[in-house]
C-alpha atoms as a printed R data frame, in Angstrom:
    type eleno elety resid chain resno      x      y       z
1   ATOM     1    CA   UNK     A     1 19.740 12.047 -13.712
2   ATOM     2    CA   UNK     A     2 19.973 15.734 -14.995
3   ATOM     3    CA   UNK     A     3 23.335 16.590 -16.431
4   ATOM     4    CA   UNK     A     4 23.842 20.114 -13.936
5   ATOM     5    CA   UNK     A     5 27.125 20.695 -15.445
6   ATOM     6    CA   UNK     A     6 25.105 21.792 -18.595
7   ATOM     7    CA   UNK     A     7 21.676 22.602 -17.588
8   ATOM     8    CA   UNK     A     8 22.841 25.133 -14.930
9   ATOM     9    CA   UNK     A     9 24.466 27.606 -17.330
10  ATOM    10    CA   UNK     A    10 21.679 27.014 -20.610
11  ATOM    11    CA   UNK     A    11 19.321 27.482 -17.717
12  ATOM    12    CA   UNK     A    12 21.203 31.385 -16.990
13  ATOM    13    CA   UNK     A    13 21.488 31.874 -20.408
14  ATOM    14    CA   UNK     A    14 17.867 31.288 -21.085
15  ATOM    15    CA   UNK     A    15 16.927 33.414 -18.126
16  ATOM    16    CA   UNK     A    16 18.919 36.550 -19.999
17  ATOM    17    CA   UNK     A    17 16.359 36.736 -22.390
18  ATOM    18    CA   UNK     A    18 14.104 39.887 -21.491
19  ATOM    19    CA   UNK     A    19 10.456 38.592 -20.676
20  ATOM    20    CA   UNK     A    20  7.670 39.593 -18.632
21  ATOM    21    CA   UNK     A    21  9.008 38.221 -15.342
22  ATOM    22    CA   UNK     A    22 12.821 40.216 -15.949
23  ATOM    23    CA   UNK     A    23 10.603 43.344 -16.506
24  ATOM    24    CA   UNK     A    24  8.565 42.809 -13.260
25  ATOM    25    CA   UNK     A    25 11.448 42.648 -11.330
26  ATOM    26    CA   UNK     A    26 12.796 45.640 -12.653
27  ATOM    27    CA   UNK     A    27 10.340 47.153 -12.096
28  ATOM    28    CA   UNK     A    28 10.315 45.993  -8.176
29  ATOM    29    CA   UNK     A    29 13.651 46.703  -7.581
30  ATOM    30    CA   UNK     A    30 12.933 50.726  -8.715
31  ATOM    31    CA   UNK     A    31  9.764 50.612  -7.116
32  ATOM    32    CA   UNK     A    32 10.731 48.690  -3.359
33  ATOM    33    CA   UNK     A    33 14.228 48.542  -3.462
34  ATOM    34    CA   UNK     A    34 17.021 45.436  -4.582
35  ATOM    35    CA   UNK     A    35 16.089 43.817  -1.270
36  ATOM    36    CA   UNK     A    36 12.484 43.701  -2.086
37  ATOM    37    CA   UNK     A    37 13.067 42.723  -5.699
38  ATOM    38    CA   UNK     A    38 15.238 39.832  -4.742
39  ATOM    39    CA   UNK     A    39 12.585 38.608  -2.293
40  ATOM    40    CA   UNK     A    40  9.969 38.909  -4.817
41  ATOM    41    CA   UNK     A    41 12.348 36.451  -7.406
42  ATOM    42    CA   UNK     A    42 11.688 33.612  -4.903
43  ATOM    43    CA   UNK     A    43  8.133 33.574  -5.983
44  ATOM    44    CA   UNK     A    44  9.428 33.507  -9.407
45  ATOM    45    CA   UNK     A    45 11.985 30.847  -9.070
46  ATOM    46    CA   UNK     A    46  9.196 28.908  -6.624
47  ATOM    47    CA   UNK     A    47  6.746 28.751 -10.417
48  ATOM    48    CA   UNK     A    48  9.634 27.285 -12.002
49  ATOM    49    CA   UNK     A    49  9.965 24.402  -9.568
50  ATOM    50    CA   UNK     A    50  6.503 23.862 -10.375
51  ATOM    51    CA   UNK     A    51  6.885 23.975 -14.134
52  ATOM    52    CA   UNK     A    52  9.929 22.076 -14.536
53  ATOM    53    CA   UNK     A    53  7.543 19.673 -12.094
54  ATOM    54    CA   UNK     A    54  5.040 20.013 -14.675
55  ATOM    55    CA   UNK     A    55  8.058 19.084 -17.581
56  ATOM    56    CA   UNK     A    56  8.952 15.928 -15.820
57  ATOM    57    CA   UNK     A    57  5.570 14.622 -14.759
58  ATOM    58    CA   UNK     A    58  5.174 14.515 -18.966
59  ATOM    59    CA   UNK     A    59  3.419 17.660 -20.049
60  ATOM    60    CA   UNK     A    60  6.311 18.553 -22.260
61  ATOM    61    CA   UNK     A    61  5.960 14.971 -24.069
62  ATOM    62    CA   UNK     A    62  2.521 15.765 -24.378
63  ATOM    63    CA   UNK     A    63  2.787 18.920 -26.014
64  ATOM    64    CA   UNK     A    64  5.241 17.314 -28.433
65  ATOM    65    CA   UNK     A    65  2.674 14.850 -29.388
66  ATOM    66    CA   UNK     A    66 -0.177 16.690 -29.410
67  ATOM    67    CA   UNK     A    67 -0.352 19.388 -31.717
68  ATOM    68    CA   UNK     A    68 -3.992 20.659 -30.454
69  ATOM    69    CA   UNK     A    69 -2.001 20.954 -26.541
70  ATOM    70    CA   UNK     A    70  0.368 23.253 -28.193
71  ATOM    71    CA   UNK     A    71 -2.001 25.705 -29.974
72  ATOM    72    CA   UNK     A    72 -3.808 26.628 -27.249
73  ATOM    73    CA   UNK     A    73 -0.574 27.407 -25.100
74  ATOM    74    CA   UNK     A    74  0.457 29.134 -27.990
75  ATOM    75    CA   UNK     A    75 -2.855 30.914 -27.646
76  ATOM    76    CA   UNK     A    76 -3.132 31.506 -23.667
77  ATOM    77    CA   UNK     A    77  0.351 33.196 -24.762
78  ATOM    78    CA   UNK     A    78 -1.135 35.331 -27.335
79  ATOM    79    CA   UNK     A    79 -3.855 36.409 -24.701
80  ATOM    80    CA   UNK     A    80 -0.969 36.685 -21.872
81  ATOM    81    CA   UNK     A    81  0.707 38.964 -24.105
82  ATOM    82    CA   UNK     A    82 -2.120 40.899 -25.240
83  ATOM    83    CA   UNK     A    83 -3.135 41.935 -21.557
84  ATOM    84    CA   UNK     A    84 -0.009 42.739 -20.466
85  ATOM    85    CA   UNK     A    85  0.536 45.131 -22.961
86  ATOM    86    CA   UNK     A    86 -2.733 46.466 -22.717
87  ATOM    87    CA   UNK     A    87 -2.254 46.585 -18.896
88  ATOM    88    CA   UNK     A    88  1.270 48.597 -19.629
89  ATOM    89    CA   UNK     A    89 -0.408 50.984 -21.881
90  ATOM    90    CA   UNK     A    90 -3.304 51.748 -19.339
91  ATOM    91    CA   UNK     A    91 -0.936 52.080 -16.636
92  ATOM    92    CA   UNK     A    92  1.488 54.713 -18.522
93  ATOM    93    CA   UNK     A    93 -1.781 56.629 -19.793
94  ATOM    94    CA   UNK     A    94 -2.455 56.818 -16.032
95  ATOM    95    CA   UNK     A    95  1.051 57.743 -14.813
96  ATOM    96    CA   UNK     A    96  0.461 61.130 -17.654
97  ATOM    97    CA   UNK     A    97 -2.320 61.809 -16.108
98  ATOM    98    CA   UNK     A    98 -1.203 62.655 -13.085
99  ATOM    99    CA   UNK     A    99 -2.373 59.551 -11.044
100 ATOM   100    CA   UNK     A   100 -0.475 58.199  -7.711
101 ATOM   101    CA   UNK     A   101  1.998 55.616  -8.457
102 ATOM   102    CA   UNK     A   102  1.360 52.169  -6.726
103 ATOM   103    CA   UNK     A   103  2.244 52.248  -2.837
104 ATOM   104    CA   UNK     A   104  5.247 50.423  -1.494
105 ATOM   105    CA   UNK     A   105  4.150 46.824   0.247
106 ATOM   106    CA   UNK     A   106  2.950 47.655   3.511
107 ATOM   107    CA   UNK     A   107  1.428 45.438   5.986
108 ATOM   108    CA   UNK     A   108  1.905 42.264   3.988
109 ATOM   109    CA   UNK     A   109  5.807 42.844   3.919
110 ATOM   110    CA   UNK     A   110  7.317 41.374   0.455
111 ATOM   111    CA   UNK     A   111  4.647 38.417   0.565
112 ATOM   112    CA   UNK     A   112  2.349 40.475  -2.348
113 ATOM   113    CA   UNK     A   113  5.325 40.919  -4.699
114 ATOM   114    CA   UNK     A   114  6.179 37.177  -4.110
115 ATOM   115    CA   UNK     A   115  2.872 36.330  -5.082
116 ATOM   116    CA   UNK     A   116  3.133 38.677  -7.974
117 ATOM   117    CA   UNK     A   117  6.403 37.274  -9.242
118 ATOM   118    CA   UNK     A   118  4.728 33.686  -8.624
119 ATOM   119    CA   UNK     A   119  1.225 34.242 -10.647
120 ATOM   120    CA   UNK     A   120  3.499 35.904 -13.419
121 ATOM   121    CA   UNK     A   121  5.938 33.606 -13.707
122 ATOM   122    CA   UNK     A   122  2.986 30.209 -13.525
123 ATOM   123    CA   UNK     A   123  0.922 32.174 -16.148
124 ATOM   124    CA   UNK     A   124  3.783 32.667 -18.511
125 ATOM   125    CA   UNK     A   125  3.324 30.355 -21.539
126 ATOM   126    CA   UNK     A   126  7.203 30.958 -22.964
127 ATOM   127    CA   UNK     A   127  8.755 30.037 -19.595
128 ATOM   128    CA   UNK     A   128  6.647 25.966 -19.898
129 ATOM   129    CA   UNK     A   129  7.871 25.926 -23.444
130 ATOM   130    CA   UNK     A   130 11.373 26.783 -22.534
131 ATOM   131    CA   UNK     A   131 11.247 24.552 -19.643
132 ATOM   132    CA   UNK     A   132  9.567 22.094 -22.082
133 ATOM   133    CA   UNK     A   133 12.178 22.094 -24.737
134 ATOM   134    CA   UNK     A   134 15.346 22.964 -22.070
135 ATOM   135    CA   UNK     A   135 15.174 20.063 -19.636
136 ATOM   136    CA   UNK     A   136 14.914 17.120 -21.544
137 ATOM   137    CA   UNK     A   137 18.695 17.932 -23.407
138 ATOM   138    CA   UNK     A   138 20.256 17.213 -20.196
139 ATOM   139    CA   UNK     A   139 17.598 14.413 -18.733
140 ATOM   140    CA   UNK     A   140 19.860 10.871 -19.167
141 ATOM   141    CA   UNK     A   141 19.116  7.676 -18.031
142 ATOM   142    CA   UNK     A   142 19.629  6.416 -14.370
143 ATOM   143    CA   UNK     A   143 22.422  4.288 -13.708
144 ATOM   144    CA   UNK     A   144 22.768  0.535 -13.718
145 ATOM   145    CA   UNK     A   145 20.546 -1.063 -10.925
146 ATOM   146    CA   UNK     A   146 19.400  2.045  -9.535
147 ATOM   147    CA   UNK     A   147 15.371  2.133  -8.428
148 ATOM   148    CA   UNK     A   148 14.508  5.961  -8.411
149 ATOM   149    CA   UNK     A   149 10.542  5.551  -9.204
150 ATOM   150    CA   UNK     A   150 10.196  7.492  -5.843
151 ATOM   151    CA   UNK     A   151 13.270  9.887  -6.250
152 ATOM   152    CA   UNK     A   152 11.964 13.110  -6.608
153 ATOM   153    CA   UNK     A   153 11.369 13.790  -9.732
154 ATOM   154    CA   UNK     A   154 13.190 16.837 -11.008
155 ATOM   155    CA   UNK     A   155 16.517 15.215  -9.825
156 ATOM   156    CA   UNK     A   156 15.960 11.676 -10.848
157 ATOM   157    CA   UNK     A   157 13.457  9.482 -13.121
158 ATOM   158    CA   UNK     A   158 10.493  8.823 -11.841
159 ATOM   159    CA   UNK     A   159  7.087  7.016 -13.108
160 ATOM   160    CA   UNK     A   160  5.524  9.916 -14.587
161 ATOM   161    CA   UNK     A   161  8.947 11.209 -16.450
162 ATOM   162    CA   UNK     A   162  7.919  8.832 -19.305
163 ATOM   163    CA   UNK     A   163 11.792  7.431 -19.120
164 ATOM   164    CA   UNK     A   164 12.122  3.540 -17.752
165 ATOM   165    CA   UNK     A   165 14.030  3.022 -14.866
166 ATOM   166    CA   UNK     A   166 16.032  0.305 -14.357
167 ATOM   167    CA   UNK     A   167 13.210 -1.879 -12.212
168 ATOM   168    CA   UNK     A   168 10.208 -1.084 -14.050
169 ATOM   169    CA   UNK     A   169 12.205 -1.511 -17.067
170 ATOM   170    CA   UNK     A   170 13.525 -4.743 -16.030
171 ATOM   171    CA   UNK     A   171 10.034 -6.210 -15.005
């Protein structure tokens, strides 16, 4: 089971630490509103359920064993970071110019900023590492007698987790 009691407030504390995905909603909330900005977090916060998925399914062991898995996140981050600062720098070059700024979601509603905050958030090397290094500090072991191989696995320990449960270490 995941201790909440501690995860829950590391997990805010990490997410204080300005990034790519804190910018982008700043930058939604000036460009479409709070409203807008909030709605676009929930494709953020949908990536996460995917990477802490990711975490407990046993990439994060993985990366700790493999030292060739860990360079080339390291350098997908690298390239991350390189084109979103060349992105920034193109964009602000454009603003001087006297260019139109980017149009408020129209037809689509908040969906493309969801999907915005979603790709960002999935692409963003620090946030697996994070989740990678986070999550296991407050993973313990199940209970006595319990069988959670088909708990989900975020919650619970499950087959891919790489942590026994109590049947399939019993057997």
């Amino acid at each position: 089971m995941i201790n909440w009691v501690g995860f829950v407030p590391a997990a805010l504390l990490v997410s204080l630490i300005p990034g790519a995905n804190q910018l982008l909603g700043l930058s939604n909330a000036v460009r479409h509103g709070t409203m807008a900005a909030l709605a676009g977090i929930g494709g953020r916060l949908a990536a996460f359920v995917v990477l802490v998925g990711l975490v407990v399914a046993g990439l994060g062991a993985t990366l700790a064993a493999s030292a060739t898995a860990l360079t080339v996140i390291k350098w997908v981050g690298v390239g991350y970071l390189a084109w979103l600062g060349i992105s920034s720098l193109w964009q602000a070059r454009q603003a001087l110019s006297g260019a139109e700024a980017p149009p408020a979601p129209s037809g689509g509603g908040v969906w493309p900023l969801v999907g915005n905050e979603f790709v960002v958030a999935i692409s963003n090397p620090k946030a697996l590492l994070l989740f990678a290094a986070l999550l296991p500090q407050f993973a313990g072991e199940p209970g006595p007698g319990a069988d959670l191989r088909w708990a989900p696995g975020p919650t619970c320990g499950s087959p891919c987790s790489g942590r026994p449960t109590s049947a399939s270490s019993s057997s």
